[in-house]
C-alpha positions as CSV (number, residue, x, y, z in Angstrom):
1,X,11.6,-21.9,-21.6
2,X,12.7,-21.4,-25.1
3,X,14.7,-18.8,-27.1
4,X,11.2,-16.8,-27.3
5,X,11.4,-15.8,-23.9
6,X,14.9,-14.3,-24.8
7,X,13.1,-11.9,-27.5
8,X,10.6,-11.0,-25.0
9,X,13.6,-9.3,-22.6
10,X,14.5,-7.6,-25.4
11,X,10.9,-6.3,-26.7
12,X,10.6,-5.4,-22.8
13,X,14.5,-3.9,-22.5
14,X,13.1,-0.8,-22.3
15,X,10.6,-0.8,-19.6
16,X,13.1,-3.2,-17.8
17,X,15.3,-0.4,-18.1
18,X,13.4,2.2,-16.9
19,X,12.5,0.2,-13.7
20,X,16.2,-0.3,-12.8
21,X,16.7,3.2,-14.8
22,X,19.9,2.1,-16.4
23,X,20.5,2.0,-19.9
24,X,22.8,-0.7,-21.5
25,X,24.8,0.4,-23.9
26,X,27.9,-1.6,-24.6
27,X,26.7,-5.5,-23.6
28,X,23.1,-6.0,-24.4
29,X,23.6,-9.7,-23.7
30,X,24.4,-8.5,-20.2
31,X,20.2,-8.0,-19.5
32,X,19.8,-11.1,-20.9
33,X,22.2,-12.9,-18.8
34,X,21.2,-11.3,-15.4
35,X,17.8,-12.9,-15.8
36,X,19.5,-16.7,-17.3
37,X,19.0,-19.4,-14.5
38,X,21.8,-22.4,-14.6
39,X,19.3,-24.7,-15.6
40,X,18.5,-22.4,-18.7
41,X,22.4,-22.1,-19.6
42,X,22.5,-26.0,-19.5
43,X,19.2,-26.8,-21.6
44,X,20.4,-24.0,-24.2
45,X,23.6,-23.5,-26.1
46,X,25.4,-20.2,-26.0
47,X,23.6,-18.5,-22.9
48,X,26.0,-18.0,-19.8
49,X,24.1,-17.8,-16.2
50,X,24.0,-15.4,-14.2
51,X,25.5,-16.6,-11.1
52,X,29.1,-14.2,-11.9
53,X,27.0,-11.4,-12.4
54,X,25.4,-12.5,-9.1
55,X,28.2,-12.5,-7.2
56,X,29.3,-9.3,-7.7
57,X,25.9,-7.7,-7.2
58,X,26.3,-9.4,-3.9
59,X,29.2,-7.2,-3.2
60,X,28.1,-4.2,-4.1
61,X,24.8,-3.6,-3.2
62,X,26.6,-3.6,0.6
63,X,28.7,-1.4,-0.3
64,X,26.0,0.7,-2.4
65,X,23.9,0.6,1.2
66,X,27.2,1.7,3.3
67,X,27.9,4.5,1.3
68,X,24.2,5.4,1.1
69,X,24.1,5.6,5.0
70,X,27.5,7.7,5.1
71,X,26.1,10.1,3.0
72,X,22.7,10.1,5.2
73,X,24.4,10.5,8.6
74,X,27.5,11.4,8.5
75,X,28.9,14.8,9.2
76,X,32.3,16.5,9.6
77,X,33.1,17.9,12.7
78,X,35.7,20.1,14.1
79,X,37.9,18.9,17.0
80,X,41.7,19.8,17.9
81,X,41.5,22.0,14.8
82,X,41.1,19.1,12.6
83,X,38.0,16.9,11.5
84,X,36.4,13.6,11.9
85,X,32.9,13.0,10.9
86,X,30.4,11.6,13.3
87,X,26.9,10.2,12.3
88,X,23.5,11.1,13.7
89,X,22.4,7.3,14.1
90,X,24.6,4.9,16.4
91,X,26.3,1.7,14.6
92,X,23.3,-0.5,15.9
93,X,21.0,2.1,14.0
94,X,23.0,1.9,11.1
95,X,22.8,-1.7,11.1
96,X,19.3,-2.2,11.6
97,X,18.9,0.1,8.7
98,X,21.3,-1.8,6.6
99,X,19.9,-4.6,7.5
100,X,15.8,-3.8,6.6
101,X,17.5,-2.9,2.8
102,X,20.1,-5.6,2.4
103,X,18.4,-8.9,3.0
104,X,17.3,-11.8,1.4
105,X,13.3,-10.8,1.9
106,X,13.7,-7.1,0.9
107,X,15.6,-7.2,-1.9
108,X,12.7,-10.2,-3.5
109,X,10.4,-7.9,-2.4
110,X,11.7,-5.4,-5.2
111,X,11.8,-7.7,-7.7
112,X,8.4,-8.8,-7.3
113,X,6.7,-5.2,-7.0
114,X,8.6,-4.4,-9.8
115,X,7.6,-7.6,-11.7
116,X,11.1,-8.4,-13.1
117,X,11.0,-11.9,-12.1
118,X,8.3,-12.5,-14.8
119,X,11.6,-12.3,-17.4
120,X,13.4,-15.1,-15.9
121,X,15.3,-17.9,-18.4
122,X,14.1,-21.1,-16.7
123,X,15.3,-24.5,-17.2
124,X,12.3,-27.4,-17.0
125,X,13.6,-28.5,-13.3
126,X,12.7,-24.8,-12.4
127,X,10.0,-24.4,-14.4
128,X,8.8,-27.9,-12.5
129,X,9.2,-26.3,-9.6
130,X,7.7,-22.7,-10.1
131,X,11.6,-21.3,-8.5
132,X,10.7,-17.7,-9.9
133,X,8.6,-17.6,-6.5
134,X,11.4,-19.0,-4.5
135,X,12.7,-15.8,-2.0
136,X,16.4,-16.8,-3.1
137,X,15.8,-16.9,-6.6
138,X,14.1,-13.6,-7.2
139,X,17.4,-12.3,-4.4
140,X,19.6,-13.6,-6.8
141,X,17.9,-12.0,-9.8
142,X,18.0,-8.1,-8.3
143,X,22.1,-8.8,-7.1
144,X,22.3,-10.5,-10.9
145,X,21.1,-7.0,-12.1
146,X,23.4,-5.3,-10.4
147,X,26.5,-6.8,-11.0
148,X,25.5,-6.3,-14.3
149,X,24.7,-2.6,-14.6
150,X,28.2,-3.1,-13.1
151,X,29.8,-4.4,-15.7
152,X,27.9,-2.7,-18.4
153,X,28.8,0.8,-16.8
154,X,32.4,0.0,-16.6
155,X,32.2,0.0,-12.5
156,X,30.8,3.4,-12.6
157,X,29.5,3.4,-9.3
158,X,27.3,6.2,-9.4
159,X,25.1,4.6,-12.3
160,X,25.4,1.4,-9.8
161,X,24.1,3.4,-6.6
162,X,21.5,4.8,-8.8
163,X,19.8,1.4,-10.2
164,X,20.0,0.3,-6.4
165,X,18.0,2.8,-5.1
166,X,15.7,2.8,-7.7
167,X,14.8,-0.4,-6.7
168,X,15.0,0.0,-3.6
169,X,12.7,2.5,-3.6
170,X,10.3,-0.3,-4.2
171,X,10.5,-0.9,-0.4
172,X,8.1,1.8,0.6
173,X,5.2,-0.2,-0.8
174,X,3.8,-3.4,0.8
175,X,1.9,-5.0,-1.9
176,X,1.8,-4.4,-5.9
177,X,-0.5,-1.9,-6.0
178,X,-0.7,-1.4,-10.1
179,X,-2.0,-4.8,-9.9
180,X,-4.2,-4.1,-7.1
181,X,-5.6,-1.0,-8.9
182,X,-6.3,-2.8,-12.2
183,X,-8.6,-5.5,-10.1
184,X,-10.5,-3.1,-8.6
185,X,-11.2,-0.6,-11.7
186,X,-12.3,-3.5,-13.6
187,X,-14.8,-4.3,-11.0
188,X,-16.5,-1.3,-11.2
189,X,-16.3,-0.4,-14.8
190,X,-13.6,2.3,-14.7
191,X,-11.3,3.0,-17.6
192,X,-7.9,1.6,-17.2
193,X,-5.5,4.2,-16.3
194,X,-2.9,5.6,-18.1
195,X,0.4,6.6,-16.4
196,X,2.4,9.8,-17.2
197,X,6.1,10.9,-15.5
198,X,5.4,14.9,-16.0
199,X,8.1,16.1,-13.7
200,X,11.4,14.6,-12.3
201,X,14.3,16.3,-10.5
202,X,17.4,14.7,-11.4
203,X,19.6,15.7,-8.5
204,X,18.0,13.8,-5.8
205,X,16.2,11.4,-8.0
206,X,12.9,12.5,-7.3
207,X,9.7,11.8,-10.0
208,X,6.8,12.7,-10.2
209,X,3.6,10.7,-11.7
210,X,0.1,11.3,-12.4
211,X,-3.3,9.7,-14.4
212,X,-3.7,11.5,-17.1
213,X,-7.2,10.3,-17.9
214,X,-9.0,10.0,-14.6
215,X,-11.3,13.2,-13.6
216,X,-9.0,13.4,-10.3
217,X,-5.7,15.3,-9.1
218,X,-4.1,11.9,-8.1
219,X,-0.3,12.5,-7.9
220,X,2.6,9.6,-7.1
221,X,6.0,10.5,-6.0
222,X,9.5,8.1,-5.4
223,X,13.0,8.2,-6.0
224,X,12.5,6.1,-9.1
225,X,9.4,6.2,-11.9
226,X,8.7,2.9,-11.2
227,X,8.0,3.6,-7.5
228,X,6.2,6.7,-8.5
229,X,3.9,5.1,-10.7
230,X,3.3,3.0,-7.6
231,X,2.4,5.5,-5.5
232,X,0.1,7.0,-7.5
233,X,-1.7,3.3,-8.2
234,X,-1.8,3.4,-4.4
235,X,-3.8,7.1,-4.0
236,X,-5.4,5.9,-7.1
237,X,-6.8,2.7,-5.1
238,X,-7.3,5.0,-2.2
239,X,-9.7,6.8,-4.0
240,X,-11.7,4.0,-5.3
241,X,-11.6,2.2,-2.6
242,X,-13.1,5.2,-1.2
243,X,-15.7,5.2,-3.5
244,X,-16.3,1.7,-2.7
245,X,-16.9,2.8,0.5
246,X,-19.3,5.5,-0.3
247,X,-21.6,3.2,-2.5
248,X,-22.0,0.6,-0.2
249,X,-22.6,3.1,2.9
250,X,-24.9,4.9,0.7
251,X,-27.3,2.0,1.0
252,X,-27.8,2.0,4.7
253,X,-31.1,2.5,6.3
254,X,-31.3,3.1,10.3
255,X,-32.2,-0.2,10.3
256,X,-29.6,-1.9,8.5
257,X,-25.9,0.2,9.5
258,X,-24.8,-2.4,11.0
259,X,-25.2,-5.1,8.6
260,X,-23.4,-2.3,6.0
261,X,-20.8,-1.9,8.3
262,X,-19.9,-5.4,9.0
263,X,-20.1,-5.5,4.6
264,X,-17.7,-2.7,4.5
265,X,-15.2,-5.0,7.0
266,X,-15.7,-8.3,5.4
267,X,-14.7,-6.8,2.1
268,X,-11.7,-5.4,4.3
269,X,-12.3,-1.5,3.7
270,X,-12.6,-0.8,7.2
271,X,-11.4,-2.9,9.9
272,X,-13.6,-4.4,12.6
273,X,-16.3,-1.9,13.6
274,X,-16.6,-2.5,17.9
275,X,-19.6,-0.9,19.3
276,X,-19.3,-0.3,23.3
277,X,-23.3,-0.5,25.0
278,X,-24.3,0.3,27.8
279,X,-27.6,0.0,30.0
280,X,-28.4,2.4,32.8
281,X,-31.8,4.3,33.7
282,X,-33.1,7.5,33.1
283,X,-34.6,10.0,35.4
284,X,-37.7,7.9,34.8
285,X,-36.8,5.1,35.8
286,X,-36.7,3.4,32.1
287,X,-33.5,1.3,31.0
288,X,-32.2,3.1,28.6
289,X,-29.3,1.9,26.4
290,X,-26.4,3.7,24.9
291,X,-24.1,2.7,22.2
292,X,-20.8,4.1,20.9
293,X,-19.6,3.3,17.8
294,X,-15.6,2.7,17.2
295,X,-13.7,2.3,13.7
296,X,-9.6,2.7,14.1
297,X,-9.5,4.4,10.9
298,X,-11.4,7.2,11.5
299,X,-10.3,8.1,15.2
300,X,-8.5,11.0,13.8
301,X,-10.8,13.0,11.7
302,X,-12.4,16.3,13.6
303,X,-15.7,15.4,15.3
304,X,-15.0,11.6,16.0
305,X,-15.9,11.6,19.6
306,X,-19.3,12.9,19.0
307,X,-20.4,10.8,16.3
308,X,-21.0,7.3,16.6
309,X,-23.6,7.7,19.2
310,X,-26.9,6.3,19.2
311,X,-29.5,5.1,22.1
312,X,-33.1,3.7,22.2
313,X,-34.8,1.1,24.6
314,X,-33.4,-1.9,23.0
315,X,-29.9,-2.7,22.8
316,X,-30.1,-3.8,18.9
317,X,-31.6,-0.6,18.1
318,X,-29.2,1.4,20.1
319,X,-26.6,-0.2,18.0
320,X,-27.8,0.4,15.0
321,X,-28.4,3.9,15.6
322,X,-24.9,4.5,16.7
323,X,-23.6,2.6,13.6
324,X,-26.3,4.8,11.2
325,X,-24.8,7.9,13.1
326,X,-20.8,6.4,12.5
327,X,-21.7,5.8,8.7
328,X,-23.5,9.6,8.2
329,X,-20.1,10.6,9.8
330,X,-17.8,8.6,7.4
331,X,-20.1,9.6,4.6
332,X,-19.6,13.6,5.7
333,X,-23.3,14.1,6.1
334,X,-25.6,14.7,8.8
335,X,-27.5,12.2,10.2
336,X,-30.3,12.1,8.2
337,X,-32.4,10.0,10.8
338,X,-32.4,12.8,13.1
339,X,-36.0,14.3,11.6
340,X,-37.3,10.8,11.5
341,X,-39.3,8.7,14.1
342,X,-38.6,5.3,16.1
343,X,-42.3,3.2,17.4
344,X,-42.1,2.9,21.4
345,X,-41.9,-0.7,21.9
346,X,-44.3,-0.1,24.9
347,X,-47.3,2.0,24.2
348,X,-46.4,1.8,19.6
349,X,-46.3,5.3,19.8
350,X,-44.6,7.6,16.7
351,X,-41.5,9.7,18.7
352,X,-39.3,11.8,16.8
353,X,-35.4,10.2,16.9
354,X,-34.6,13.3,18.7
355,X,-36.4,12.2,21.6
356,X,-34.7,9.5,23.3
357,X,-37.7,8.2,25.8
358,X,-41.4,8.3,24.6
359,X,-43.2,11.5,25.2
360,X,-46.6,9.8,25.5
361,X,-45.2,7.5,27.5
362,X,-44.2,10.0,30.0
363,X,-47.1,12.1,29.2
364,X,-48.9,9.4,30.7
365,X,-46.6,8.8,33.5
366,X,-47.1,12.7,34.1
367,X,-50.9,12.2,34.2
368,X,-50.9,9.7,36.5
């Protein structure tokens, strides 16, 4: 690392501010010192780590989460004509909330969705030894940030709560989906979308975020704008993975659903499509068999039980014919193979799909 990483934190102060929303105003040196790793410091005159700031951050953040949880579940109470405040969650509750928040995985977590550790001053030994995707390193890094919004802030610790749980809001998302979104929308030739914060409620730190230039009403919401930019990268996937979905299930014939389906899993848009047959014989006396097809995703939406569904004499067709009817049903169209015909694999008569046993070949079992 050189001293032209240390210009690009402060081309980038803004954004990194914005993403911790806190805005330094008395010790600028402060950002770049949250993000200066020892062996930085030591390679480079008149840089000072950031393990100070880190142990403060340490502190606080506890006691950020502890008062956070007060204010949550706590409530006054009347008793002997005095109060005391009980909580709606038990202590092992509150714990196992304080826990999930104040760790060394969650709090790396936020750092990396919120791509902050791409700023870190690296000595060669940790450049050697890629650190900025070390767990403890990236910990350090948000508890670094902290102690110095701290410091900057004069201990204000409503500006400190604040940067927390903007970052912490960074906890309701399980991958980075704004990187996600740009992999997919380059694969299919989509304009890359531009961000907008158009509403924000500053009393319970609640934003709003939408694309402005995509022909779609796709809206992101979190207590931070970083975290509502992400959500609305993740509708935003949603939707094109959705249409994904639709122009690859477009494709299918009756004779190749399956094959579509197990496309649609393999490219991990749906998961594992299970189809359930079944063999038994009709009044006829034919072995008939019956296929139902099941996708977890969709078990929900209206109508699921009665789509899915396919039979015919063999059991490959039967499959297919249920996965066809499963696709039409994910599509939100009829099945289209209904007015179409299947060849009996015993006399090569043309039956309409409709009919689930050959009518010539009971015609002919009539007849005789």
């Amino acid at each position: 690392m050189t001293t032209d990483d240390v210009n690009y934190i402060l081309k980038n102060q803004a954004a990194i501010e914005e993403q911790i929303a806190y805005h330094f105003r008395n010790y600028q040196n402060l950002l770049v010192q949250a993000f200066t790793r020892k062996s930085f410091a030591a390679e480079n005159d008149g840089y000072e780590d950031n393990e100070i700031l880190e142990f403060y951050g340490d502190q606080l953040v506890n006691t950020v989460m502890t008062k956070w949880l007060y204010d949550s579940f706590s409530y006054p109470q009347e008793q002997n004509q005095d109060k005391v405040f009980c909580s709606k969650k038990t202590e092992a509750e509150l714990s196992k909330i304080r826990a999930s928040h104040v760790n060394r995985s969650a709090l790396a977590h936020c750092i990396a969705l919120l791509g902050l550790d791409k700023y870190l001053l690296l000595g060669n030994s940790d450049e050697k030894n890629e650190v900025w995707r070390n767990e403890k390193v990236r910990c350090d890094l948000f508890e670094a940030l902290i102690g110095a919004v701290a410091v900057d802030s004069n201990w204000d610790f409503k500006q400190i709560e604040n940067s927390c749980k903007a970052m912490w809001g960074m906890l309701d998302f399980k991958e980075n989906y704004i990187d996600t979104l740009q992999d997919v929308r380059g694969d299919l030739n989509i304009a890359e979308p531009e961000f907008q914060i158009y509403s924000s409620y500053y009393g319970n730190k609640s934003f709003k975020c939408k694309i402005t230039n995509w022909n779609s009403d796709i809206e992101g919401e979190g207590n931070s704008e970083a975290a509502a930019k992400m959500d609305a990268a993740r509708k935003a996937l949603d939707a094109l993975h959705r249409l994904q979905i639709e122009q690859i299930a477009g494709k299918a014939t009756p004779y190749t659903a399956v094959q579509m389906l197990n496309t649609l899993y393999l490219k991990k848009f749906i998961s594992k499509p299970e189809l359930d047959c079944s063999v038994s014989p009709d009044g006829e006396g034919n072995q008939i068999w019956r296929c139902k097809c099941f996708i977890k995703e969709y078990e929900d939406w209206d109508g699921y039980e009665e789509r899915g569904i396919g039979e015919a004499y063999t059991k490959a067709e039967a499959k297919q014919s249920a996965a066809y009817d499963m696709i039409c049903f994910i599509l939100g169209k009829e099945n289209d193979n209904e007015e179409k015909t299947w060849i009996c694999p015993y006399c090569g008569a043309e039956n309409s799909v409709k009919d689930s046993i050959c009518q010539i070949c009971h015609d002919d079992d009539d007849i005789e």
